[in-house]
C-alpha positions as YAML, in Angstrom:
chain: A
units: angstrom
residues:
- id: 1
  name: UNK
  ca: [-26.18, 407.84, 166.12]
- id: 2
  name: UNK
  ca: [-29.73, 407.85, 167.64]
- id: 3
  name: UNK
  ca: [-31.69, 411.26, 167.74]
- id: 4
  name: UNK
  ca: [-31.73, 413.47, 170.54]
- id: 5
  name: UNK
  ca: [-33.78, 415.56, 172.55]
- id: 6
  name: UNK
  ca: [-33.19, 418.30, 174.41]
- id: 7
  name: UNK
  ca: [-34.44, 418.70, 177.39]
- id: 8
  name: UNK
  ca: [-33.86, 420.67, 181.05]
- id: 9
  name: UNK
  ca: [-34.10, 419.03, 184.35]
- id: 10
  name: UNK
  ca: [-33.96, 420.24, 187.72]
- id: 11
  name: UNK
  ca: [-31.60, 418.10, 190.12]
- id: 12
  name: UNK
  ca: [-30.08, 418.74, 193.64]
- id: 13
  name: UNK
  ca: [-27.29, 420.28, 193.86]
- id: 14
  name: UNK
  ca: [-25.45, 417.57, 195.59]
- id: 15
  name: UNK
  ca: [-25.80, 415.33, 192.64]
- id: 16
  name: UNK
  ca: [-24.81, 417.94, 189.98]
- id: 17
  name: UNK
  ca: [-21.45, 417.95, 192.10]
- id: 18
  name: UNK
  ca: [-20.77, 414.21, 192.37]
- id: 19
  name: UNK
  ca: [-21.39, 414.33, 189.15]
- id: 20
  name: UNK
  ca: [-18.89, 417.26, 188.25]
- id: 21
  name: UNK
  ca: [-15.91, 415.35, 190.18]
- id: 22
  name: UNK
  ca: [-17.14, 411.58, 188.43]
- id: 23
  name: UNK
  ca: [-16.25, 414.26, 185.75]
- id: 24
  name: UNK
  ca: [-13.07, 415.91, 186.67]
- id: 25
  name: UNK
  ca: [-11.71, 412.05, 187.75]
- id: 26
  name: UNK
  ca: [-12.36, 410.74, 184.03]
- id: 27
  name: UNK
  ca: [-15.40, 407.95, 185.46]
- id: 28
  name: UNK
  ca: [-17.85, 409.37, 182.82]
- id: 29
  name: UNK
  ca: [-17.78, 412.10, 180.00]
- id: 30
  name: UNK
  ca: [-20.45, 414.41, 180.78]
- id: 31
  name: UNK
  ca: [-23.50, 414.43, 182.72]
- id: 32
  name: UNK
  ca: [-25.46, 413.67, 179.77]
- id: 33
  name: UNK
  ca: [-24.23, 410.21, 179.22]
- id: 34
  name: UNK
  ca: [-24.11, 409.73, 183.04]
- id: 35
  name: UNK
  ca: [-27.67, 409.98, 182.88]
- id: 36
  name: UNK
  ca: [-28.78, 408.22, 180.05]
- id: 37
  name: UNK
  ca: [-26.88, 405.12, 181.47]
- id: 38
  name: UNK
  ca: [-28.54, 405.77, 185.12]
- id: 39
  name: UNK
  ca: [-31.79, 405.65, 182.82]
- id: 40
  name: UNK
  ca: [-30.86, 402.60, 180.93]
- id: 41
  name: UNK
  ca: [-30.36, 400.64, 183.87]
- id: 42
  name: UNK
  ca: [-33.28, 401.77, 185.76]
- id: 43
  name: UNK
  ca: [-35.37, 401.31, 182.66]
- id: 44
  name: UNK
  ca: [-33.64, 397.99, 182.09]
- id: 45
  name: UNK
  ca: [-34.80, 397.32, 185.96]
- id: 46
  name: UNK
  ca: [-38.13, 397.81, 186.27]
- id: 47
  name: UNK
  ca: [-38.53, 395.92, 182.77]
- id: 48
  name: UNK
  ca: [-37.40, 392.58, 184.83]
- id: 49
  name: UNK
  ca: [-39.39, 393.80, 188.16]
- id: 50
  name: UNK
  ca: [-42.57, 394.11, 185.30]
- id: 51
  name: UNK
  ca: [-41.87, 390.71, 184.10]
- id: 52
  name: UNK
  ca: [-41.17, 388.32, 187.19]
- id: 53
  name: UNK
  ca: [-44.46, 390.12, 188.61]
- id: 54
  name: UNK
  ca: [-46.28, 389.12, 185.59]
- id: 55
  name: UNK
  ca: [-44.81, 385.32, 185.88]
- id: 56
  name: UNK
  ca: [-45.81, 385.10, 189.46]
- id: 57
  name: UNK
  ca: [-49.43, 386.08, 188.24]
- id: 58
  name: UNK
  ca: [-49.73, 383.46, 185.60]
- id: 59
  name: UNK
  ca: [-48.18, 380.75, 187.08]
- id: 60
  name: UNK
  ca: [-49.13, 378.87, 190.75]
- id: 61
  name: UNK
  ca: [-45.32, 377.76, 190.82]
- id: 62
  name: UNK
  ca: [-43.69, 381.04, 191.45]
- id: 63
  name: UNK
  ca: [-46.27, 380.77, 194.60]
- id: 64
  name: UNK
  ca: [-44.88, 377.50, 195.78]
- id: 65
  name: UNK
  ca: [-43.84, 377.14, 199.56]
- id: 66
  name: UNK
  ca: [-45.39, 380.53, 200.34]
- id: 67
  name: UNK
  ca: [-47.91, 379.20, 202.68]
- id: 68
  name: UNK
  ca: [-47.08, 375.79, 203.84]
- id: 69
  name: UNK
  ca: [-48.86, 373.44, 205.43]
- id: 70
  name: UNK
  ca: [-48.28, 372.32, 209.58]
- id: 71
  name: UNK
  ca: [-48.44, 369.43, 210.85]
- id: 72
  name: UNK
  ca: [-47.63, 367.13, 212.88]
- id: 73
  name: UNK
  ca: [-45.59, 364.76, 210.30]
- id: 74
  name: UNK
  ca: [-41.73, 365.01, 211.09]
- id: 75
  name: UNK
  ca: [-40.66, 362.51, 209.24]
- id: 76
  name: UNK
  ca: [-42.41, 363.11, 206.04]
- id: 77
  name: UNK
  ca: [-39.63, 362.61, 203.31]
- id: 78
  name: UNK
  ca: [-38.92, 359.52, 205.09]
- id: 79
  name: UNK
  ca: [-41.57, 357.72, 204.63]
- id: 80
  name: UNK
  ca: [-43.35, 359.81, 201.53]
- id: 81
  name: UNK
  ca: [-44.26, 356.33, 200.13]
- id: 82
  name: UNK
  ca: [-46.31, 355.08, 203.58]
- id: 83
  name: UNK
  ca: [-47.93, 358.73, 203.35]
- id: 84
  name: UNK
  ca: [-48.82, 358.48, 199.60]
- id: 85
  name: UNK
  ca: [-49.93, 355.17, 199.12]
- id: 86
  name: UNK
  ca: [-49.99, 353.44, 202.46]
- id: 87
  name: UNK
  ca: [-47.06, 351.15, 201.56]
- id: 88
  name: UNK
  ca: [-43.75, 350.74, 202.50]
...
């Protein structure tokens, strides 16, 4: 079992009931593991916001297509090859 800590919190009201009928219809044991596994996934959360924000700032892909170029090409994936190397 992992140690605990005690500690108080002050939460609306209107939460401390939802919580007491989650309770009363068996959903969760007790307010105390209701939060911790509100915590877990928030922590869990913010742990992959963290990390795809740190990919997009290393690495140019994760920018790709964000600011694309216009012109007047329509037909560009047509004829990539007459674009890129002036062949057919």
């Amino acid at each position: 079992m992992q140690p605990l800590t005690r500690m108080t919190l002050e939460l609306p009201t209107e939460l401390i009931e939802a919580t007491e009928r989650a309770i009363a219809q068996g959903k969760v044991t007790s307010l105390d593991e209701l939060i911790a596994r509100a915590l877990k996934r928030e922590l869990s959360a913010l742990s992959q916001t963290s990390l795809s924000s740190s990919q997009s700032d290393d690495d140019p892909i994760w920018e790709l297509g964000t600011n694309p170029v216009v012109c007047d090409v329509t037909d560009a994936s047509e004829n990539l090859d007459r674009y890129l190397y002036n062949s057919l």
